[in-house]
N, C-alpha and C positions, 0 to 999 in steps of 0.2 A: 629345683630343690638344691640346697645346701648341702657341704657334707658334714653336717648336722642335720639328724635325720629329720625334724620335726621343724627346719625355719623351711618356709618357701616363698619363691617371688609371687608375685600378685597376678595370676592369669586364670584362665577359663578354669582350669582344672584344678584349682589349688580353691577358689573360691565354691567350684563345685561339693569341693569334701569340704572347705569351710562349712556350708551350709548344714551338709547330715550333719556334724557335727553340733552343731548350734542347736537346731531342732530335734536334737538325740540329748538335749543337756547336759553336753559336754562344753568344754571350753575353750575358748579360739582367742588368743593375742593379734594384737591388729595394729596399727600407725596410726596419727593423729598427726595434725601441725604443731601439739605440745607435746605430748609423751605418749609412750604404746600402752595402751587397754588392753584390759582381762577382761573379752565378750563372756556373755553368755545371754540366753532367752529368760528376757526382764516378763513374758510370761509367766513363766516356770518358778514355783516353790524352789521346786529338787534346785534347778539350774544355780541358781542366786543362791541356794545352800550351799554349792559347791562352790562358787567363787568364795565367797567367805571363808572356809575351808581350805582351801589350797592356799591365799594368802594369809592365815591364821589372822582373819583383819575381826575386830567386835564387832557383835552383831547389831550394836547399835552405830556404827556409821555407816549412814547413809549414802547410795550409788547413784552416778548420774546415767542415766537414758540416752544410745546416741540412736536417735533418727538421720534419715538423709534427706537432700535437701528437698524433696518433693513430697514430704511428710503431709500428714492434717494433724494441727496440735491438737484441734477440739477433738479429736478421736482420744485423748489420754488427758486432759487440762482443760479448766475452766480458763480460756483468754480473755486480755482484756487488749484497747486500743494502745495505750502506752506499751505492753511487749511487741506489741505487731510493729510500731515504731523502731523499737532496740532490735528486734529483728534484723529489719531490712537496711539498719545499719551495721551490724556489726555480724550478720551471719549468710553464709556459712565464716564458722570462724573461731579466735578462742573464747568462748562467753558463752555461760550458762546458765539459762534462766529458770526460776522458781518459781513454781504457778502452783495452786488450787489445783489439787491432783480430783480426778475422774473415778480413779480405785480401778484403772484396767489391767496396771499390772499388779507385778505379785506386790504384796501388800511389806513384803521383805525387802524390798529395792529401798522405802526412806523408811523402815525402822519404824514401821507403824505410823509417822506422823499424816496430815494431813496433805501436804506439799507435795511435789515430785519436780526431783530437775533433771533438765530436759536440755542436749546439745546437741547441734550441727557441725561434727569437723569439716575443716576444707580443703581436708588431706586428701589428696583424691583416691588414693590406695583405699581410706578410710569409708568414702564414699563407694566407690566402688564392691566393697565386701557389705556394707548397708544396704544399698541397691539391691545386690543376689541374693541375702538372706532374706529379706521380703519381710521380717519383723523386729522390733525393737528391741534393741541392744543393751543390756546395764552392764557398766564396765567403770571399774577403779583401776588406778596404775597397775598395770601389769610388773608389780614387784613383789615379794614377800612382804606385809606389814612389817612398816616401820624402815624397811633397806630404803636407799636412794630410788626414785623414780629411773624407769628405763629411756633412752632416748634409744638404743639400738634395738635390732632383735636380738644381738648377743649378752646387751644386758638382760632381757628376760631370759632367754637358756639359760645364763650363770644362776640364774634364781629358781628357775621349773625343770630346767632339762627336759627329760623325755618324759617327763609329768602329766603336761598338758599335752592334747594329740595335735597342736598346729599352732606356729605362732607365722604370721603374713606378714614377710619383713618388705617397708619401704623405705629403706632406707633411715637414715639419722634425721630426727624430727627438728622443724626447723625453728620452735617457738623456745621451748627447753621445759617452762614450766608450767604449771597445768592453766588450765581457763582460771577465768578471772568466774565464779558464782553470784549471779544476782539476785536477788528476790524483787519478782513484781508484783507481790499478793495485795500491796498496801499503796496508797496514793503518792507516796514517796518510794524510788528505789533503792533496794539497801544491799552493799556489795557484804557478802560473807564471807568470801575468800578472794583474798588478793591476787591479780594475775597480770596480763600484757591490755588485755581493756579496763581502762582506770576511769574512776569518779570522775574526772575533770570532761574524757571522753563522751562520758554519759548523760552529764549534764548539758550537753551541746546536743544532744538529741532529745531531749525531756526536759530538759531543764531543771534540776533537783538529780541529787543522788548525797548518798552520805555511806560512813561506814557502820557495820556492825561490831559492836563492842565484844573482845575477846572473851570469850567464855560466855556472852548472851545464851538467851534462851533460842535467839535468833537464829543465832550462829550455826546451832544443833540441827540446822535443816542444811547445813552441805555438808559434805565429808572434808577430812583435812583440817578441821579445825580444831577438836579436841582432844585429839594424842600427838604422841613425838612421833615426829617421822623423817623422813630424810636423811640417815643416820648410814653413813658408811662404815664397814667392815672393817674398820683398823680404827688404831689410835687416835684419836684427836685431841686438839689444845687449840684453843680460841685466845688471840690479844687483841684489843684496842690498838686502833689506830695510833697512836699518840707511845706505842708499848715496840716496836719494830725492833729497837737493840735487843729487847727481849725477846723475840721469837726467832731473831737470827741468832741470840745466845744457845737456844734452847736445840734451834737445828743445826749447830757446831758441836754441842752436847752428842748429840744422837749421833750424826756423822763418825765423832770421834770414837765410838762407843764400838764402831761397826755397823751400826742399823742404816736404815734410807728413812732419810723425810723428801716432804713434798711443801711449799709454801704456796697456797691459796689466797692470792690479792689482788684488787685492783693494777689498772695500767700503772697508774703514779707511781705506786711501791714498787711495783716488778721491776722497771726499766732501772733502778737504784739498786736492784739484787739481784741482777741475768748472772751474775755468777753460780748462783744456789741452784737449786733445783725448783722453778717457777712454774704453778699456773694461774695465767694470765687471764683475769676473768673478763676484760676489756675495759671499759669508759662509759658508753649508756647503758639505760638500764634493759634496753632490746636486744644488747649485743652481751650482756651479764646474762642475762635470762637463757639465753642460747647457750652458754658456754658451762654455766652453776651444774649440772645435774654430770653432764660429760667427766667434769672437772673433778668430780666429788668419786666417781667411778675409776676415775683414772688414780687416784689419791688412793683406789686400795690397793694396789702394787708397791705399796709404801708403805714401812712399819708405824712411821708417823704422819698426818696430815694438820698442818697448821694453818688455820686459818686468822686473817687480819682483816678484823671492822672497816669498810669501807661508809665514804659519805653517802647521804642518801638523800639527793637531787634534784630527781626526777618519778613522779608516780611507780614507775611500772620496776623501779628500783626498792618500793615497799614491797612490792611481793617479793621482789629477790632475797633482799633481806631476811623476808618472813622465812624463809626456807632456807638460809643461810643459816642463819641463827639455830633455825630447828636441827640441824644437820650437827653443828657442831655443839647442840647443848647437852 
């Protein structure tokens, strides 16, 4: 245990009370290889009312299910052979598939619709607390609606404190932003939220994949897609690329003023401004994706946080974006 009373490392005993806790409909923060989860028992009514509740998130977006890796999906999902494919490429891992829901869990987890999505992390922390609990997990970011996603366990404590009765810290997650959401209901796959497994990926195992149009009817079956979120705790101002005198004008402003800024950019920008106060979101979109969520956390120490439009590349640089943009809109 931490001395914080409520983070503990991942072992026999910690996963022990994880468990009462889960099957008592209480709520357990956990690791991922993208971001930490707010567990609770995706049987349970009560349980699933209370994650909603504690992160004030509406009650119509929908939770993902995490199984482990020795699952049976037809015990929750009508399967078909195309996700048995996407499976055993890309899971355990970050990818999350949409299937023809069974109706086993609580009918609360997607908001009434028909669907239910359904993940494998490959966290092994992840696994490991999946394992002992022995039932199916519905879990959104373990953050308040709408704050930045957590990658630490000390980012969830800044958000629940001694709220929640346990959060099972592993460590700094190493992907940064959430799974990439699939839908495999239909003959064609259709990616709803953007993440680190992209179209181009997908289509190398199926052959076919496309996106879903922002604000589809489609789209309404992942979470993350129809509200602001991302959104850190201080100031922000967003430029264009092409705008850099300007946001260096503006973080001389504040400097001068007496406050702290922070400038959020690509490699290119930064290594032109190691004088200011940088962070450096890297050059791929794997190694941005890892750093975006930390970066945006780190930015609230800072009366201001400026963020600069970087190019966008590379697939898995669309999700970055998407969640860049949301952060600073």
């Amino acid at each position: 245990m931490s001395e914080f009373v409520n983070i503990y490392k991942i072992d026999d005993n910690s996963l022990k009370n994880a468990k009462y806790y889960v099957t008592h409909n209480m709520l357990v923060a956990f690791p991922t290889e993208t971001v930490y989860g707010l567990g609770c028992n995706a049987l349970s009514d009560e349980a699933v009312k209370a994650v909603y509740a504690a992160k004030g998130r509406p009650s119509d977006n929908p939770l993902i299910v995490h199984l482990p890796t020795d699952c049976s999906y037809e015990d929750y999902v009508f399967d078909n052979p195309m996700a048995g494919d996407l499976r055993q490429a890309f899971l355990p891992g970050p990818l999350t598939l949409v299937y023809k829901s069974k109706n086993v869990v609580s009918p609360l987890v997607s908001c009434g619709l028909d669907t239910l999505a359904i993940r494998v992390p490959a966290h092994e922390g992840a696994q490991r607390f999946l394992r002992y609990v022995g039932i199916p997990i519905a879990a959104p970011s373990a953050n308040v609606s709408k704050h930045v996603s957590p990658v630490t366990a000390m980012h969830v404590y800044r958000d629940f404190g001694s709220s929640i009765p346990m959060i099972l810290d592993g460590g700094r997650c190493e992907g940064g932003i959430e799974s990439t959401v699939l839908d495999v209901t239909g003959d064609v796959p259709v990616i709803l939220r953007k993440g680190l497994v992209t179209a181009e990926m997908v289509k190398k195992v199926v052959g076919a994949c496309v996106y879903a149009g922002d604000g589809s009817e489609l789209s309404k079956r992942s979470p993350g897609t129809k509200y602001r979120h991302y959104c850190p705790k201080t100031e922000t101002k967003l430029f264009e690329r092409s705008q850099v005198n300007g946001a260096l004008a503006l973080y001389d402003d504040c400097v001068e003023s007496g406050k702290t800024a922070l400038i959020m950019c690509d490699s290119s920008v930064a290594k032109d401004i190691s004088d200011k106060n940088v962070f450096d979101l890297g050059e791929s979109g794997n190694v941005m994706a890892n750093r975006l969520y930390y970066g945006l956390h780190e930015g609230e120490k800072y009366d201001l946080l400026i963020g600069i439009k970087f190019d966008v590349d590379d697939e898995v640089k669309l999700g970055v974006e998407n969640r860049f943009l949301k952060a600073f809109g």
